[in-house]
DSSP file (Angstrom, degrees, kcal/mol; ACC not computed):
  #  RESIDUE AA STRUCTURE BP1 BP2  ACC     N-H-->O    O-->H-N    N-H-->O    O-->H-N    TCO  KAPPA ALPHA  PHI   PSI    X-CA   Y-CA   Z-CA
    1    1 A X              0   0    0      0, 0.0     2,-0.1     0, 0.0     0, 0.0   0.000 360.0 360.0 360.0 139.2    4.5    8.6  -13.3
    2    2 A X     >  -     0   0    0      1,-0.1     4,-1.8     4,-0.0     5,-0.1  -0.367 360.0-123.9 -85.6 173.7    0.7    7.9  -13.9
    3    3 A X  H  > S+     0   0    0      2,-0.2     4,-1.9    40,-0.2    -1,-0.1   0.686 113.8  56.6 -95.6 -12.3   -1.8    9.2  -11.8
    4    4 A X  H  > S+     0   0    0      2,-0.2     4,-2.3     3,-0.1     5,-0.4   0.983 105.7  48.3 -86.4 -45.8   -3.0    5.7  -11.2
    5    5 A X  H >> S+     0   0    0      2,-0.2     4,-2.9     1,-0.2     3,-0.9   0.977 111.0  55.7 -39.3 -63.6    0.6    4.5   -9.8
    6    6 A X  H 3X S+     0   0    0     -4,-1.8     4,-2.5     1,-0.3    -2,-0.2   0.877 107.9  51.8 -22.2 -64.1    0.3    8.0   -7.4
    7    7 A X  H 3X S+     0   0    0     -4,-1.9     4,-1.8     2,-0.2    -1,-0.3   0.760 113.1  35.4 -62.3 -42.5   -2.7    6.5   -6.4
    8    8 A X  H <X S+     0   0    0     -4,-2.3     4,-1.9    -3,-0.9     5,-0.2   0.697 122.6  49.4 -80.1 -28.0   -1.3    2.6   -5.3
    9    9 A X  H  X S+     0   0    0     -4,-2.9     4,-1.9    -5,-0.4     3,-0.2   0.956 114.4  47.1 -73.5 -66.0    2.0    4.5   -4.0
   10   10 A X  H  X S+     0   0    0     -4,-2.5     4,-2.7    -5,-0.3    -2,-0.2   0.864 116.6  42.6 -16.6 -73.3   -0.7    6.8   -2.2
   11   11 A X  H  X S+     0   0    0     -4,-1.8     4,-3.1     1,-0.2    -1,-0.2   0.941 110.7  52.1 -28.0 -69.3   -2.6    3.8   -0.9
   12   12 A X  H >X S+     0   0    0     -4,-1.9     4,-1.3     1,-0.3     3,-1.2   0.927 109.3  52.0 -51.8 -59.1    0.3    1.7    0.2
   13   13 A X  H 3X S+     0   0    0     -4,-1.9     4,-2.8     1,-0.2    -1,-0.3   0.832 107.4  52.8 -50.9 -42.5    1.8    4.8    2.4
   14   14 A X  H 3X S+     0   0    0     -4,-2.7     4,-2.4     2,-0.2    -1,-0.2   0.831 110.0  45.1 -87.7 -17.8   -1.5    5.4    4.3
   15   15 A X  H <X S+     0   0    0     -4,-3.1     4,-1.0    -3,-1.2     5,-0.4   0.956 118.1  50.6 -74.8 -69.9   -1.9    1.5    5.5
   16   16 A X  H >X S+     0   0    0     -4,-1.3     3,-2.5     2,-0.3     4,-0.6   0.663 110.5  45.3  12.2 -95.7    1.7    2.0    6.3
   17   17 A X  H >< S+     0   0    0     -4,-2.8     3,-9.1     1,-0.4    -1,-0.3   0.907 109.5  52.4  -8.7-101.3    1.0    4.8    8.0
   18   18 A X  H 3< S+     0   0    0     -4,-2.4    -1,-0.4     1,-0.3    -2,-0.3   0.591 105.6  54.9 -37.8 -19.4   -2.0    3.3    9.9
   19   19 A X  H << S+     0   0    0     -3,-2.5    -1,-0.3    -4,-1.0     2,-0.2   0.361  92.7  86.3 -90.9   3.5    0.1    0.0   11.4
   20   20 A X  S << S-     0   0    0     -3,-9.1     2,-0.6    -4,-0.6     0, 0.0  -0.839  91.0-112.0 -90.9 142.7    2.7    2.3   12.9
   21   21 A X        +     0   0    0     -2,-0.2     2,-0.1     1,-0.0    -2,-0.1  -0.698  36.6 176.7-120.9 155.6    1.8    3.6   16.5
   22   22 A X    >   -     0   0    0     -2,-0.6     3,-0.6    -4,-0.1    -1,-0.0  -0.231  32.5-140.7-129.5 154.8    0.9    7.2   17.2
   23   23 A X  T 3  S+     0   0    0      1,-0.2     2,-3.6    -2,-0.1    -1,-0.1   0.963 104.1  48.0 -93.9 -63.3   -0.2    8.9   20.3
   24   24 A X  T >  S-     0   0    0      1,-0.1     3,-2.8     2,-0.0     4,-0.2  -0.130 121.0-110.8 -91.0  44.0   -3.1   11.5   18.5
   25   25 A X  T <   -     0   0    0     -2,-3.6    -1,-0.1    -3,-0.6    -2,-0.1   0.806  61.0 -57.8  17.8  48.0   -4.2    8.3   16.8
   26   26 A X  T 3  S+     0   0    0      1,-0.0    -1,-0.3     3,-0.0     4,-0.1   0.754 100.7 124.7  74.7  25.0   -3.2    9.1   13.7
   27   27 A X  S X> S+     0   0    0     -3,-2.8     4,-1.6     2,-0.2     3,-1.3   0.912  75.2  56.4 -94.3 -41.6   -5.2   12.4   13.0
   28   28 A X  H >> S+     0   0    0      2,-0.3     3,-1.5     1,-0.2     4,-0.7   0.926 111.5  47.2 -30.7 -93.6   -2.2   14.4   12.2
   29   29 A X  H 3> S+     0   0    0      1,-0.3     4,-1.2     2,-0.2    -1,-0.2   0.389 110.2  49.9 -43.4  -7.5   -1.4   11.8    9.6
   30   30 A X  H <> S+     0   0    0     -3,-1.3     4,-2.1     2,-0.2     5,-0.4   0.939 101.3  58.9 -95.2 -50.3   -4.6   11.7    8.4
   31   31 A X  H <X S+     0   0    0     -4,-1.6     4,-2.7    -3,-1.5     3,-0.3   0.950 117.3  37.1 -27.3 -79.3   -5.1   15.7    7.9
   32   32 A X  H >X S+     0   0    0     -4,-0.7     3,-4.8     1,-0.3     4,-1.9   0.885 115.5  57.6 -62.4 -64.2   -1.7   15.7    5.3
   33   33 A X  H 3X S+     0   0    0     -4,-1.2     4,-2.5     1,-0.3    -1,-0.3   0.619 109.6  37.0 -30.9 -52.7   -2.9   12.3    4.0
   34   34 A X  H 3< S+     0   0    0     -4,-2.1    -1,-0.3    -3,-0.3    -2,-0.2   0.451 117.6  56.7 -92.0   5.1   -6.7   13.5    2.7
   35   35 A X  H <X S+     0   0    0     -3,-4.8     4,-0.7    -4,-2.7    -1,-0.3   0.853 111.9  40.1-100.0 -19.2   -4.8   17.0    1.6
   36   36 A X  H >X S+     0   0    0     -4,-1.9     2,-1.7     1,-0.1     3,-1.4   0.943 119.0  52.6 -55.6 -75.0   -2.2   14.8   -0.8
   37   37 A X  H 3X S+     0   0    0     -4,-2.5     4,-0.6     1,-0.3    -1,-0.1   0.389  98.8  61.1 -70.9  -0.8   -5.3   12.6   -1.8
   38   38 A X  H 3> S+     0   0    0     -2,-1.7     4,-1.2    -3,-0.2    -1,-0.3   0.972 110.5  33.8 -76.6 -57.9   -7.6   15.1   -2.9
   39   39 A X  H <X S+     0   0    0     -3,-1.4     4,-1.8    -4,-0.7    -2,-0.2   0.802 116.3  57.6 -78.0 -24.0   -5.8   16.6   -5.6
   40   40 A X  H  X S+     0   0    0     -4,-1.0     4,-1.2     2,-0.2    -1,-0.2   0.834 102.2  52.8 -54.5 -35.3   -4.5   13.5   -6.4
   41   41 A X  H >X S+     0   0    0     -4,-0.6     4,-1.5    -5,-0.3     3,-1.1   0.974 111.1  51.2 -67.3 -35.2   -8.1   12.0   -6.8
   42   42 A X  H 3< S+     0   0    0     -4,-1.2     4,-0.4     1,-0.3    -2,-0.2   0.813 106.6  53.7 -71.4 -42.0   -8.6   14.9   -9.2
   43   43 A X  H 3X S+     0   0    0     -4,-1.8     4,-1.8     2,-0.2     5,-0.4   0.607 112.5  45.2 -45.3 -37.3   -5.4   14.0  -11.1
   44   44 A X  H <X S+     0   0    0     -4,-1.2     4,-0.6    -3,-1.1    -2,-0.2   0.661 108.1  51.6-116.6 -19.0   -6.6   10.7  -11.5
   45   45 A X  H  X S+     0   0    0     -4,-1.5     4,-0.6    -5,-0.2    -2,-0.2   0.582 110.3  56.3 -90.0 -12.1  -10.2   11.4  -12.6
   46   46 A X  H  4 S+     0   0    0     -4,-0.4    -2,-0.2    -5,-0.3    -3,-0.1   0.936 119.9  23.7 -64.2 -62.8   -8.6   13.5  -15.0
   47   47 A X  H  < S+     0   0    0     -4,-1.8     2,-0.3     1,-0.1    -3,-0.2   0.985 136.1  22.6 -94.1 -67.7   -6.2   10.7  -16.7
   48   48 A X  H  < S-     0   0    0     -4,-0.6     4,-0.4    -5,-0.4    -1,-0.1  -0.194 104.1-115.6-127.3  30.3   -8.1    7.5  -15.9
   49   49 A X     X  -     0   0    0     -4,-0.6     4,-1.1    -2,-0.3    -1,-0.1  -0.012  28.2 -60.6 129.0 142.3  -11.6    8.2  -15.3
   50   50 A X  H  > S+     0   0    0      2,-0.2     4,-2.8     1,-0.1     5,-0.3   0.833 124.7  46.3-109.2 -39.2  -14.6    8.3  -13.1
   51   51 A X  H  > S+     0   0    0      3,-0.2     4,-1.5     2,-0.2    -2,-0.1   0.910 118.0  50.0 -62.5 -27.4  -14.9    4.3  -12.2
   52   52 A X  H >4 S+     0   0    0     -4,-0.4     3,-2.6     2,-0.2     4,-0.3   0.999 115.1  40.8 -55.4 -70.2  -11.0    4.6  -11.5
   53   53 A X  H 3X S+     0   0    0     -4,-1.1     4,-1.3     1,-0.4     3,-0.2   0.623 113.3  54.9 -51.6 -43.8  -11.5    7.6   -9.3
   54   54 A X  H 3X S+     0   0    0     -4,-2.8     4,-1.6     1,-0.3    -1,-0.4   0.873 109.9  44.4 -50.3 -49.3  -14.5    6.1   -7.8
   55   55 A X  H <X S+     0   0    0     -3,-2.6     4,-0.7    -4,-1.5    -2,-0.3   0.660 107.4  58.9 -95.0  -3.0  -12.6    2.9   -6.7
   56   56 A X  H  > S+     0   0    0     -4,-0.3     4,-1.4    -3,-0.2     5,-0.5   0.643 110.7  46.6 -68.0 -22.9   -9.7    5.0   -5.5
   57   57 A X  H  X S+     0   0    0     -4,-1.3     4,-2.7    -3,-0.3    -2,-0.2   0.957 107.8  47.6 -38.2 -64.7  -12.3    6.6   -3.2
   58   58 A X  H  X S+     0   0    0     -4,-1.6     4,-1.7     2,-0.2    -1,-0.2   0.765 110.2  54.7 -89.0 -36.1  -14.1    3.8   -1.9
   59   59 A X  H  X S+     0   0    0     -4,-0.7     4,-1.2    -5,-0.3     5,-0.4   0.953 117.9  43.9 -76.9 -34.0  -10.1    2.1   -1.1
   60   60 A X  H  X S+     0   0    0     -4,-1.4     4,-1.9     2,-0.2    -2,-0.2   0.992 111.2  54.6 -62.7 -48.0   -9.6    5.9    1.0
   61   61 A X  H  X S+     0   0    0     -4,-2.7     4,-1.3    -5,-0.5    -1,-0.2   0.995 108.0  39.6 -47.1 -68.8  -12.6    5.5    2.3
   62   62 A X  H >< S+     0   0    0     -4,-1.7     3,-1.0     2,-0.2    -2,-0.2   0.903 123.3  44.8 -49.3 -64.1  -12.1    2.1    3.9
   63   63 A X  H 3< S+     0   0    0     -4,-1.2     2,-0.7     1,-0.3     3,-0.2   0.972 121.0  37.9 -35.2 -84.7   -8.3    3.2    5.1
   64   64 A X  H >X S+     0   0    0     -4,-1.9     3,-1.7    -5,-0.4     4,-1.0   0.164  81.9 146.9 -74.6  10.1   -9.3    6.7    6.4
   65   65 A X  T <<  +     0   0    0     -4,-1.3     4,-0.5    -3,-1.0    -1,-0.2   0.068  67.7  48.8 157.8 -20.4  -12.7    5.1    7.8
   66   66 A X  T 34 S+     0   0    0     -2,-0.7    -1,-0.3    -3,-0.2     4,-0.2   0.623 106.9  53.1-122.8 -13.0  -12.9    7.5   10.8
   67   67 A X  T X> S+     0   0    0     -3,-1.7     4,-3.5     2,-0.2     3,-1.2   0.928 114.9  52.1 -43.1 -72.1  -12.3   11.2    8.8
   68   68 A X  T 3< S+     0   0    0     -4,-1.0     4,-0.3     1,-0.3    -2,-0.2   0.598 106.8  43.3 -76.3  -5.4  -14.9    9.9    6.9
   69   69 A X  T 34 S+     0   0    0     -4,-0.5     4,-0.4     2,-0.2    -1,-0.3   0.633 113.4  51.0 -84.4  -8.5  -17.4    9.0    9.5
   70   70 A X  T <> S+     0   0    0     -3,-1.2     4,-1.7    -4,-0.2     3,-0.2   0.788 108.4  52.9 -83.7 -27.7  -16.9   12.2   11.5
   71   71 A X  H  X S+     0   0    0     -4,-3.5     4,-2.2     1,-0.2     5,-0.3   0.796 109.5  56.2 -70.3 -21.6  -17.4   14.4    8.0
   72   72 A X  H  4 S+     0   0    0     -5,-0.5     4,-0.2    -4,-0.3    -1,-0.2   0.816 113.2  36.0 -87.4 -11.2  -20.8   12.3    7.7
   73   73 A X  H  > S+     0   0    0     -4,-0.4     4,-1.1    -3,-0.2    -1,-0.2   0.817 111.9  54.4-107.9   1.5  -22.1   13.2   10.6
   74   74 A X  H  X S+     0   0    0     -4,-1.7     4,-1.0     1,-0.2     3,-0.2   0.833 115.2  46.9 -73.5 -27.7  -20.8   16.9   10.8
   75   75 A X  H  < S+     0   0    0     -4,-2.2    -1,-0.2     1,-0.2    -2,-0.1   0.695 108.7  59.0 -86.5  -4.7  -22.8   17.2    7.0
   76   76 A X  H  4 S+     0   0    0     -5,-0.3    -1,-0.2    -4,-0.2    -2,-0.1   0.920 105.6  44.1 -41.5 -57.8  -25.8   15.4    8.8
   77   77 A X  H  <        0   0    0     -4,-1.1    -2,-0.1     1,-0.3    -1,-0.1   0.584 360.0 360.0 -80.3 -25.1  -26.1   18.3   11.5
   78   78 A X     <        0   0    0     -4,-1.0    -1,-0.3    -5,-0.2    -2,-0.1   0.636 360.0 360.0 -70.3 360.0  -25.7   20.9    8.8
């Protein structure tokens, strides 16, 4: 399996994810999610790239959308 398939299997599981519904609004699932997707992004900048990596980023980003606005304002305050 290619790291870019990982990445669309990846994808697909965390909209998944997000339409099911959760009582801690989905933060649990998000914790395991962005520790698979990390090394996976790293995996994937590895084999396919830095515009790949990038646009698997920016599609986590949009899906995980509320991780990533509480890490932007916790590196804000730092």
């Amino acid at each position: 399996m290619t790291a870019l398939t990982a990445a669309m299997i990846w994808l697909t599981v965390v909209n998944v994810i997000g339409l099911l519904p959760s009582r801690d609004h989905h933060w649990r699932a998000a914790y395991v999610m962005i520790a698979l997707g990390v090394p996976l992004l790293v995996w994937l900048i590895w084999q396919s790239g830095v515009w790949r990596g990038l646009a698997f980023v920016l599609a986590a980003a949009s899906v995980l959308r509320w991780p990533m606005r509480y890490a932007w304002r916790w590196l804000r305050k730092v």
